[in-house]
N, C-alpha and C positions, 0 to 999 in steps of 0.2 A: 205401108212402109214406102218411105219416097225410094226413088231411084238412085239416086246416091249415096244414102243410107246402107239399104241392100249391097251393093257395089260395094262400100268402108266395109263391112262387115265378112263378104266373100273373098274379097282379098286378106283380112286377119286372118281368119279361116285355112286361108289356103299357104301363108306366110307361116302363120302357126305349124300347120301338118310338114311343110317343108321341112323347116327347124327340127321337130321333134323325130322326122321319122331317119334325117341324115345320125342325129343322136344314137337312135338307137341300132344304125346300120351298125356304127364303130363300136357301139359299146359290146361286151360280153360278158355274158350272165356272170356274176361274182357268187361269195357261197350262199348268201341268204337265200338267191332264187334256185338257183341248184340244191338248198338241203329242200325248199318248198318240193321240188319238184319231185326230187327224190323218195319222199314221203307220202307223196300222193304215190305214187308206182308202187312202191314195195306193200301200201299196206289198204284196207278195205275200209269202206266207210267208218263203219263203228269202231274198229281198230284206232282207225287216222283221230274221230270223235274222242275218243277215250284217251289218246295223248295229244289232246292242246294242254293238257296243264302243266306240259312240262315245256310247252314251245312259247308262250305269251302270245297267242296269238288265238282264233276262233276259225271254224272249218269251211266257212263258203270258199275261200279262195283257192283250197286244197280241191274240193271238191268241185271247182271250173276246170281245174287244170288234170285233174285225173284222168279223163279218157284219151288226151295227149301224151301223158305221162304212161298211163297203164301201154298202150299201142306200140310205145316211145318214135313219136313222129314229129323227125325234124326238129329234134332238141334246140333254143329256145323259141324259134318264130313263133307256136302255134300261142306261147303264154305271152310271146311280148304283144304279137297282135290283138289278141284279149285286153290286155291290161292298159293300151295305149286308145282300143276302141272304146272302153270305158270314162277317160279322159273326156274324148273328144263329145263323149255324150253329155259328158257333165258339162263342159263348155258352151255347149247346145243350147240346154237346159238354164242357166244363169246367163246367156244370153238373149233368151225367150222370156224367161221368170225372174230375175233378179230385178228390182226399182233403184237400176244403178241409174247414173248416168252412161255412155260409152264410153268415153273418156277412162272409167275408173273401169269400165270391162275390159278395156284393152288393157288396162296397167294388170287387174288380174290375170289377163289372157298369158301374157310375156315376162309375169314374174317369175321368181326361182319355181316354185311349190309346181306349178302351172306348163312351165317349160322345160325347165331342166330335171326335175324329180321325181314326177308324178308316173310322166310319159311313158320314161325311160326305163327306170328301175321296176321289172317286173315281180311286183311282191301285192299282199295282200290292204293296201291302201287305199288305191282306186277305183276299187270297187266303191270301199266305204263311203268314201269322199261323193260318190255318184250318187248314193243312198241319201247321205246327208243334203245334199243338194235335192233331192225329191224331198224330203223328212218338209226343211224349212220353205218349199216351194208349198204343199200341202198347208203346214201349219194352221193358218186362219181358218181354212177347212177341214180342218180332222177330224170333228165330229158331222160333216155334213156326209165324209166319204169312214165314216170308222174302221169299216176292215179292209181297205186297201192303207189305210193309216198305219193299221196293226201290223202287217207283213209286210209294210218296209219296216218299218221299227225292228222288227224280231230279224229280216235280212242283214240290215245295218250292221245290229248291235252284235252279228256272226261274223263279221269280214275281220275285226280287227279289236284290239284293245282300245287304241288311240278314237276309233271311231264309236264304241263302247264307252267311253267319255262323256261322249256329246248324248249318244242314245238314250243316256239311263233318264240325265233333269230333263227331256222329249215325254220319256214314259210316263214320268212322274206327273207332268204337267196335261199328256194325254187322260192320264188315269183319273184325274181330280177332274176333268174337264166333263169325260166320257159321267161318272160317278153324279156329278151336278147334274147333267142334262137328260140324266133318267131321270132321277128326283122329278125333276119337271117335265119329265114325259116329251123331252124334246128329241131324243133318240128311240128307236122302238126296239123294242125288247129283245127282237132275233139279232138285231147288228150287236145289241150290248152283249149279247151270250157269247155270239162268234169271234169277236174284235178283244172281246176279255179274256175267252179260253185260248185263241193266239197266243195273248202277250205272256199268259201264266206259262202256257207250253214254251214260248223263247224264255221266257227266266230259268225255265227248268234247264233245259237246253244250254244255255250259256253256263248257269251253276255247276251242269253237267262237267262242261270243259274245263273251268277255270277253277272251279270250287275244291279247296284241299292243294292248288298249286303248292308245286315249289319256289319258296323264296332261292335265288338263284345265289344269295347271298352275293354278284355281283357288286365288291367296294365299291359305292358311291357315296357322295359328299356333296358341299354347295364347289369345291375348289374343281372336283370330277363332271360337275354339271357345266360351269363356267366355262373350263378347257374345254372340254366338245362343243357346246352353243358357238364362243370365239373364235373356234377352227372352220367353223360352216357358216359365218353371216358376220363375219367383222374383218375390214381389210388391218394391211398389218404396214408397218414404214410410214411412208408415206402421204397416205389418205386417210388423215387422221380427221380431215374436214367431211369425207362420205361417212365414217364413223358416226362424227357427233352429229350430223346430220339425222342418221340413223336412229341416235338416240335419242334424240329431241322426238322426235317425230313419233315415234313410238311410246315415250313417255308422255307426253301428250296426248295421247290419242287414248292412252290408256287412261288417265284422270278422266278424260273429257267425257270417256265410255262410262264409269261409275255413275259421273256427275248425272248426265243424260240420262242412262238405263232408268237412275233411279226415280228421276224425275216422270220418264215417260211410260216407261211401262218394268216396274219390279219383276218379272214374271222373265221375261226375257234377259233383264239382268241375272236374276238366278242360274237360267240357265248357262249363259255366258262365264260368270262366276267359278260357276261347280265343274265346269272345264277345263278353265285357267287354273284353279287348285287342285283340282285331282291330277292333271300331269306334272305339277308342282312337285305334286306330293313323289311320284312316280319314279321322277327323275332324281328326286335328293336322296331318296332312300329306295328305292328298290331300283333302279336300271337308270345309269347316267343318259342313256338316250343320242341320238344320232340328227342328221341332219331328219330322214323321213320320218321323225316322230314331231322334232321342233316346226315344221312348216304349219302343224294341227294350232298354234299361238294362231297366226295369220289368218288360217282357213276359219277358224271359230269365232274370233273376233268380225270377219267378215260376213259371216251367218247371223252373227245375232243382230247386224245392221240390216240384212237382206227381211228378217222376219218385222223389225221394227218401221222399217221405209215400206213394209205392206199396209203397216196400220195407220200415220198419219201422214200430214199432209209434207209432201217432199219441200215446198217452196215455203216452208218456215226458215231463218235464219240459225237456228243450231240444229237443224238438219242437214242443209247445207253446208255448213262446217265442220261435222260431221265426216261427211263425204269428202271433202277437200282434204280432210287428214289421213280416211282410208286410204284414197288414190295416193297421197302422197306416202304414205306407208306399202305400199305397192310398188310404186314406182324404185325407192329403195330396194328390194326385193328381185326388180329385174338389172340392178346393177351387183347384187350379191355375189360375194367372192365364191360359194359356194357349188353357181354355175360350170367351174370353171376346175371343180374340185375332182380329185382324185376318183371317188367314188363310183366314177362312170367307165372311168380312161384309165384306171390302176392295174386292177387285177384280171391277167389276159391270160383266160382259163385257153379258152380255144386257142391261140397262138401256142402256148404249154402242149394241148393234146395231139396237134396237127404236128410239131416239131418230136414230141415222143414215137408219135406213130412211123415216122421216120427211121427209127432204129428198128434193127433186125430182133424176130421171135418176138417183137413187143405184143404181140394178138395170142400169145400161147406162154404170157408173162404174168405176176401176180406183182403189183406195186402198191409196196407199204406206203401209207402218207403219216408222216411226223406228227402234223398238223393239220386240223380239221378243215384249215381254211385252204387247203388242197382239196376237198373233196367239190368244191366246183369244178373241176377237171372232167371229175368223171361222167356226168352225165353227155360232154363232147364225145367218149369215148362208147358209148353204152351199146352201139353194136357194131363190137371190134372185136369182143372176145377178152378180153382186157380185165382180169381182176385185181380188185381194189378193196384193200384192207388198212383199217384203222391201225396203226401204231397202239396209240393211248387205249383201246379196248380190245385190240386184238381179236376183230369179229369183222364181219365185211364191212367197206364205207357203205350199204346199205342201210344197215343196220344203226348209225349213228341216229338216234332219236332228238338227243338234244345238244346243239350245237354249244352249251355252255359248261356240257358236265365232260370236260380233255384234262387232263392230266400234265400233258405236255405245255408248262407255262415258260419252257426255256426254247430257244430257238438253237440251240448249243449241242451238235450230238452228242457232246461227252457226257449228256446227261442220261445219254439213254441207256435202261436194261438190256444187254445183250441175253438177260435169260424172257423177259417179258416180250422183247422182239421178238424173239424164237418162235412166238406161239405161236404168230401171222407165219413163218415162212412156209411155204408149200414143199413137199418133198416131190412133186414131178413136174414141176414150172418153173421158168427162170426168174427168179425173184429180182426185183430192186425196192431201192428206198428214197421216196421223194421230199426231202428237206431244203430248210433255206440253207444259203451256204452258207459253212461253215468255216475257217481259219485253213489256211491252206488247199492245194487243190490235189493233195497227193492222196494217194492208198491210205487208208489208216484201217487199223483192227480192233475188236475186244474180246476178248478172252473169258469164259466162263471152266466151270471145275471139269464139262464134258465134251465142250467143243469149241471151235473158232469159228468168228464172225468177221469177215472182210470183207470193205467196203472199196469197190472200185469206180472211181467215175466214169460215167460213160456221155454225161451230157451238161453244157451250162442251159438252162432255161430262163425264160422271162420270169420276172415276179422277183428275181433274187434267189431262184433254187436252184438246185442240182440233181441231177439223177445218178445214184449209186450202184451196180451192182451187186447184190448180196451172193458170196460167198460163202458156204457154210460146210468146216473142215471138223470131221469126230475127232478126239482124241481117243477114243478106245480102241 
């Protein structure tokens, strides 16, 4: 590698880790990584295994973060540094093994997915995306190396749904592969035993978690997919020219992908394919989806070029156009409005538990939360003494298992049972009740047939809530 190659590249490197790790200084863990984390603590492997089918998600990334969690050390560094050195590996690795040009690595390097999303947001994604990046680094040789093949495939396809996408038309295509080249005696019998009883045991294992899920029956539509996609990757006023540039480019590149795949290699088309429709399918009808499930368009479409630019010759002329249109669909992607989005800089658990901790007897208190999406808060708080009950289930925010099954669809307390409250209040603790605000900032009460319920403010908080005092007067 020349010398100034190396040099371009240790300054990305090093330009890159800046960006990402000042991100992830300001950011603070929101609910998804906080109910992650919380789930690894409270419950035991096969427990934790036995409910992904109610979370959409699969257990490697519960199971990185469990000995952090179970210990409870240093609430979130020990899972962002995890989840950000994971990144940097996959970045590693498609900078060693991808038949980019640079040019198109560095537009990957400093896209959204790459920069702003990945890094940041510690959830169970980047692991996947690391795996996939081995998966399609491998490819050409999976059956020279079969069961190192196999166990990424079966790691993969445990980090994540969205990663579980890509893994399944991998297996399919490993399985026919592995299947042919016994036939011919081109793989030798103990790798075909080992590499096949792997993959049967990840199927089993995945079916384990997912198999018999609950449909969450979360409304979704084409109108509920659009609104979310629009909110995360399409500017709005004014740059109506970065838009249709956006689209072009991406429409394009998307015909251009059929046209090619088909031409050059079916196989790889398929794969690409069953990925773009199965999240298709995902998003219209079962869960409208977020910014960190939409980046998986980008990341996939770039995969299946990464495995195609291994097999033929790069300095063809619709390969190279090719590539001109990924990088330029990248390059969109590092001007995404997205970047820039709420999701990182919104919801400020820690400013919330650092400003509560402030009030007096808060450590010998029991705080009801409204809404589940307060239970970020508490893993800030987790040794403080500090308990923390679910409103809508009336059982510790421990205990909440699936972030989708609340009750509480009104932000409004006049909607709340003062007798179903009741069950969370503690009789030898100073209760409060942590909601968004409500209409007014005065005392308000409810009344039930045995006793009163009074609600005194004691704090404005960030996020748009309020802390309550709870009151609680018999009537008998």
């Amino acid at each position: 590698m020349k010398l100034s190659k190396r040099i371009f590249i240790i300054m990305t490197f090093l330009l890159w880790g800046l960006i990402t790790v000042l991100r992830i200084a300001f950011h603070q863990a929101w609910f998804d990584e906080a109910h992650a984390y919380m789930l690894a603590q409270n419950y035991s492997l096969i427990e934790l295994i036995s409910k992904m089918n109610d979370e959409g998600h699969l257990f490697v990334w519960y199971l990185l973060i469990m000995p952090f969690a179970k210990l409870k050390l240093w609430y979130p560094y020990p899972m962002q540094i995890l989840n950000w050195l994971f990144v940097l590996i996959a970045l590693i690795i498609m900078w060693r093994k991808a038949p980019f040009n640079d040019v198109t690595k560095f537009a990957i390097t400093f896209s959204y997915p790459f920069l702003a999303q990945l890094p940041v947001l510690a959830r169970c994604y980047s692991v996947g995306v690391l795996f996939l990046f081995v998966l399609v680094s491998m490819y050409k040789n999976s059956i020279k190396y079969p069961v190192a093949y196999a166990i990424s495939l079966i790691i993969c396809a445990n980090t994540s749904l969205m990663a579980l996408f890509g893994v399944f038309p991998l297996g399919l295509l490993f399985a026919y592969d592995m299947i042919k080249a016994a036939l011919r005696n081109e793989v030798s019998k103990r790798n075909f035993i080992i590499s096949s009883s792997i993959c049967i045991a990840g199927v089993v294992l995945v079916l384990w978690q997912i198999g018999g899920a609950v449909s969450y029956s979360v409304p979704t539509n084409m109108h509920d997919f659009s609104s979310q996609f629009t909110k995360y990757f399409y500017f709005s006023g004014k740059y109506m020219l970065a838009n249709f540039y956006n689209e072009i480019i991406n429409a394009g590149l998307f015909l251009y992908t059929i046209v090619l795949l088909f031409i050059k290699d079916k196989r790889i088309l398929f794969f690409w394919l069953f990925t773009y429709f199965a999240m298709l399918y995902c998003f219209l009808f079962r869960y409208a989806g977020a910014s960190q499930h939409y980046v998986f368009f980008t990341i996939y479409i770039m995969l299946a070029y990464w495995m195609l630019f291994n097999k033929v010759e790069k300095n063809m002329k619709s390969v190279v156009v090719a590539e001109i249109l990924l990088c330029l669909m990248f390059v969109g992607q590092i001007f995404s409005p997205a970047v820039k989005n709420d999701v990182f800089f919104g919801f400020k658990a820690k400013t919330m538990a650092d400003k509560m901790l402030t009030i007096d007897n808060m450590k010998n208190s029991r705080v009801i939360l409204f809404l589940p999406k307060a239970e970020s808060v508490v893993p800030y708080m987790e040794n403080t003494g500090t308990e923390f009950y679910l409103y809508n289930w009336a059982l510790p925010a421990s205990n909440c298992e699936n972030f989708f099954a609340f009750l509480s669809l009104n932000t409004d307390a006049m909607y709340m049972s003062p007798t179903w409250l009741s069950r969370s209040i503690s009789d030898d603790k100073t209760n409060y009740l942590l909601i968004p605000i409500i209409k007014g900032d005065d005392t308000f009460a409810f009344e039930d047939r045995n006793f009163k319920l009074e609600f005194i403010p004691v704090a404005k908080l960030p996020n748009n809530h309020k802390l309550f005092r709870i009151v609680k007067h018999s009537k008998s």
